[in-house]
C-alpha positions in Angstrom: 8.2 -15.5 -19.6 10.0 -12.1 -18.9 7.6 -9.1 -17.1 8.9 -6.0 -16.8 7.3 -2.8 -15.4 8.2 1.1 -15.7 7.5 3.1 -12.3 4.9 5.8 -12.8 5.8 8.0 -10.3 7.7 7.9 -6.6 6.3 7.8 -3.3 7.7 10.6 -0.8 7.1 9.6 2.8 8.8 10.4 6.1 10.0 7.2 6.7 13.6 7.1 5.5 14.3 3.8 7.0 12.4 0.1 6.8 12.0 -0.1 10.7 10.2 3.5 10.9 7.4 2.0 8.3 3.9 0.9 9.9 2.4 -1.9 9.3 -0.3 -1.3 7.3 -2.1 2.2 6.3 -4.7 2.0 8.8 -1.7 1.9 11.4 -0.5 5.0 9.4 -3.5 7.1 10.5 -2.8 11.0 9.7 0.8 10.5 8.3 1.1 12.6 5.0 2.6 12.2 1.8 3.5 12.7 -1.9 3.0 10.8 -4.7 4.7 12.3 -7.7 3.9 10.9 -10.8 6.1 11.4 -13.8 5.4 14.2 -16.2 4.6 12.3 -19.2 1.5 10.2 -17.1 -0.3 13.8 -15.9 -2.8 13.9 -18.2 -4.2 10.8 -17.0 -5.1 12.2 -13.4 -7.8 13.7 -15.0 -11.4 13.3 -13.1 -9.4 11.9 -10.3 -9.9 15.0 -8.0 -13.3 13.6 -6.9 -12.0 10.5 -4.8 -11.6 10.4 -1.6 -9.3 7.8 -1.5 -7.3 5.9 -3.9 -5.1 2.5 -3.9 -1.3 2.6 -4.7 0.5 -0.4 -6.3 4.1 -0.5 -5.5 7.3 -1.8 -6.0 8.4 -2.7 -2.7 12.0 -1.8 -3.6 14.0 -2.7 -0.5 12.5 -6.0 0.2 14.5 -8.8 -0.3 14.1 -12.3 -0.5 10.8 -14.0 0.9 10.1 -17.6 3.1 7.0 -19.2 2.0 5.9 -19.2 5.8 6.2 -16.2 8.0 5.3 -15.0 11.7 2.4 -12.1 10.8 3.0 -8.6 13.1 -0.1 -9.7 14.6 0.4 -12.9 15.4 3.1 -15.3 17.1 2.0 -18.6 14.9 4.1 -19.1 11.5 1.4 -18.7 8.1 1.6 -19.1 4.6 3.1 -16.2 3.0 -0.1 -16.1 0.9 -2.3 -15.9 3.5 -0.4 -12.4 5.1 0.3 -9.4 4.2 4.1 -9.9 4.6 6.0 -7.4 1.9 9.0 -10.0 1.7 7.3 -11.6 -1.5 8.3 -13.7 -4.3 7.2 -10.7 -6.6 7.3 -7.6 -4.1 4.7 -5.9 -5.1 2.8 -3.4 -2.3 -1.3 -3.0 -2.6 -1.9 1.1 -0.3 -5.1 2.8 0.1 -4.6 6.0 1.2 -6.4 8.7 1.4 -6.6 11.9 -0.9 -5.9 15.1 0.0 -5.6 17.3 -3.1 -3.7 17.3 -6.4 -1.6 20.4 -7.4 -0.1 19.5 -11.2 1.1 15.6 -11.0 1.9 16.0 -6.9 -0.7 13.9 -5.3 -1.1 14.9 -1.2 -2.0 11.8 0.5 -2.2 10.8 3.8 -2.5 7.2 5.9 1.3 6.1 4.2 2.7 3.2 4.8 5.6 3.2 2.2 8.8 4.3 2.3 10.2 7.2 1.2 11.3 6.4 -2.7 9.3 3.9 -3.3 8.6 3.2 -7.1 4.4 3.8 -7.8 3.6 1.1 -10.3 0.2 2.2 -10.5 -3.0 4.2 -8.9 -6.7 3.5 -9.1 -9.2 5.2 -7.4 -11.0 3.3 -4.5 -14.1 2.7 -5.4 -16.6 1.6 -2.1 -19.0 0.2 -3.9 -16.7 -1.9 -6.3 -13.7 -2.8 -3.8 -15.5 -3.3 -0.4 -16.8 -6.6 0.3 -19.3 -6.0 3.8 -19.3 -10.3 4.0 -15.5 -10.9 3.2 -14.1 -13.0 5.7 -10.7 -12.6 7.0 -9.5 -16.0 8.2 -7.1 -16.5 11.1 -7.2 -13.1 11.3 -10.6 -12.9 12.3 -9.2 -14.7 15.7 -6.3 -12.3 16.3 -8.7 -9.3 16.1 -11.4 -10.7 18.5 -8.2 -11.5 21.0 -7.1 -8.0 20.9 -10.7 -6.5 21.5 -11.3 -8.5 24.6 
């Protein structure tokens, strides 16, 4: 089975290198950003101006190659690639929420990004809190790491 995907749009960002990139977009806190989405996918941002924040699906263009386990930034204990957020994937595909600033024409003003600049938008959907957060979602050995690093 072939699957094949057309960008939608490009991700400007001030990081211009893979080492400059945070993270994750809550260690991105306050950095701006574009998203420019292509001319022939404008009409769709219609009714979009009302969100306050929205999540980005990516093609994590400069990732290459992927090891089913992986040391986590927050960790020093080798996981499962499936359990991180690692962007070296078998299918590199990057999951953003940012944050929404204002739309002028297809430019999207975003802010808490975590991409690099260039980076092909797959899709956008708005964040919806009511729909995408889960109050009693666990977070595994995670959950561990972040009670060390409060104490």
């Amino acid at each position: 089975m072939k699957i094949e995907f057309q960008p939608i749009g490009i991700i400007h960002s001030p990081f211009h290198d893979l080492k400059e990139i945070p993270v994750q977009p809550t260690l991105a806190r306050g950095v701006k950003g574009r998203v420019e989405l292509f001319e022939e996918y404008q009409a769709g941002l219609k009714d979009l101006e009302g969100f306050s924040h929205l999540i980005l699906l990516t093609y994590l263009h400069r990732s290459k190659g992927f090891s089913l386990e992986v040391i986590p930034f927050w960790d020093s204990k080798p996981r499962g690639l499936f359990a991180t957020r690692s962007p070296r994937r078998p299918n590199p595909i990057g999951l953003s929420v940012v944050r929404l600033l204002k739309i002028e024409g297809r430019i999207l003003f975003i802010e808490n990004v975590d991409l690099l600049n260039g980076t092909p938008l797959l899709d956008l959907k708005p964040y919806i809190p009511e729909i995408d957060a889960i109050p009693e979602a666990r977070a595994g050995w995670f959950e561990k790491i972040k009670k060390s690093k409060s104490k």
